[in-house]
C-alpha positions as CSV (number, residue, x, y, z in Angstrom):
1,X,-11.7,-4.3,28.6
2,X,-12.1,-1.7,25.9
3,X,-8.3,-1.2,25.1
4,X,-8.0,-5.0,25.1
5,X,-10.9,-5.2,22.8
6,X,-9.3,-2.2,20.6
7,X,-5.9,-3.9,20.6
8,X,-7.6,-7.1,19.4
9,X,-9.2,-5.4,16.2
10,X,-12.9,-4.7,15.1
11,X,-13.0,-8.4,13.8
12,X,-12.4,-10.3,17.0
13,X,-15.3,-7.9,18.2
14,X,-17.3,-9.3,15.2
15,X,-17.5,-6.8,12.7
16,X,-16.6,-7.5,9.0
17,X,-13.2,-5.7,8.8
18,X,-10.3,-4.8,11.3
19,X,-11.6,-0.9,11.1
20,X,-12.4,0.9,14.3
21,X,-14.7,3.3,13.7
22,X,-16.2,5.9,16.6
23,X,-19.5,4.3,15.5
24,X,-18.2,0.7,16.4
25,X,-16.6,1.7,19.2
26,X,-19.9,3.6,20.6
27,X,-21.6,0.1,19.6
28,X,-19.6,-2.3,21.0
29,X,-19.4,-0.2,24.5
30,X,-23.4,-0.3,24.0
31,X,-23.3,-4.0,23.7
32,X,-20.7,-5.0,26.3
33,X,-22.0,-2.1,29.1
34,X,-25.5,-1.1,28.0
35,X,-23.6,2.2,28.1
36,X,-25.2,4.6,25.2
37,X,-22.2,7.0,23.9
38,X,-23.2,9.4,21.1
39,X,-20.1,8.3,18.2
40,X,-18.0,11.9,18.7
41,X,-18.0,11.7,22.7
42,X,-16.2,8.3,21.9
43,X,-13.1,10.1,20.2
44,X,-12.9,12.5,23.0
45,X,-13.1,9.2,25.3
46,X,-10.3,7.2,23.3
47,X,-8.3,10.3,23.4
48,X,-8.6,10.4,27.0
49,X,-6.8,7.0,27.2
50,X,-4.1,7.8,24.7
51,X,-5.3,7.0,21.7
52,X,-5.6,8.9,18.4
53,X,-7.6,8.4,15.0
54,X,-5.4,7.6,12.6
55,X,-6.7,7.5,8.9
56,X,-5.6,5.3,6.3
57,X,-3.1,6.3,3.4
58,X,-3.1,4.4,0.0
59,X,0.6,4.6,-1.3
60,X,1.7,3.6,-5.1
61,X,5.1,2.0,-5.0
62,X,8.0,3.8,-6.4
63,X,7.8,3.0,-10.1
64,X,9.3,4.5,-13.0
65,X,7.3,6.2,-15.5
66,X,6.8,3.1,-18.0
67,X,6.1,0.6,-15.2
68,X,3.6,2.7,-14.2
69,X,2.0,3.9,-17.2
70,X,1.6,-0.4,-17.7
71,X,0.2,-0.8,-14.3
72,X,-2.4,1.7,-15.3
73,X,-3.4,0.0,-18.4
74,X,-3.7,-3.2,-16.9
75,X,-5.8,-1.5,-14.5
């Protein structure tokens, strides 16, 4: 249940973005078990099962200089 819950994202689980979180995760196992997990035990947990935090990288697109320096004053 909790990979399937994983797999379908934090928002099918009813949180406001598709984030999961060790908090979340530690919540929604609360919610759906009644089993209390402190947040950090959860990454040892999900690691257990083969998964692994992944964070987030914000990329800027490949521009040349004067695109870019436009993009930023738009900005």
């Amino acid at each position: 249940d909790l990979e399937k819950a994983l797999l379908d994202g934090a928002r099918t689980a009813g949180f406001a973005t598709d984030l999961w979180t060790c908090p979340r995760v530690a919540g929604w196992i609360r919610q759906a078990y009644g089993v209390c997990y402190h947040p950090d035990h959860v990454g040892r947990l999900l690691r257990s099962i083969g998964w692994s935090a992944q964070r987030l990288r914000r990329r800027v697109a490949n521009r040349g200089a004067r695109e870019g320096r436009r993009w930023i004053r738009a900005r």
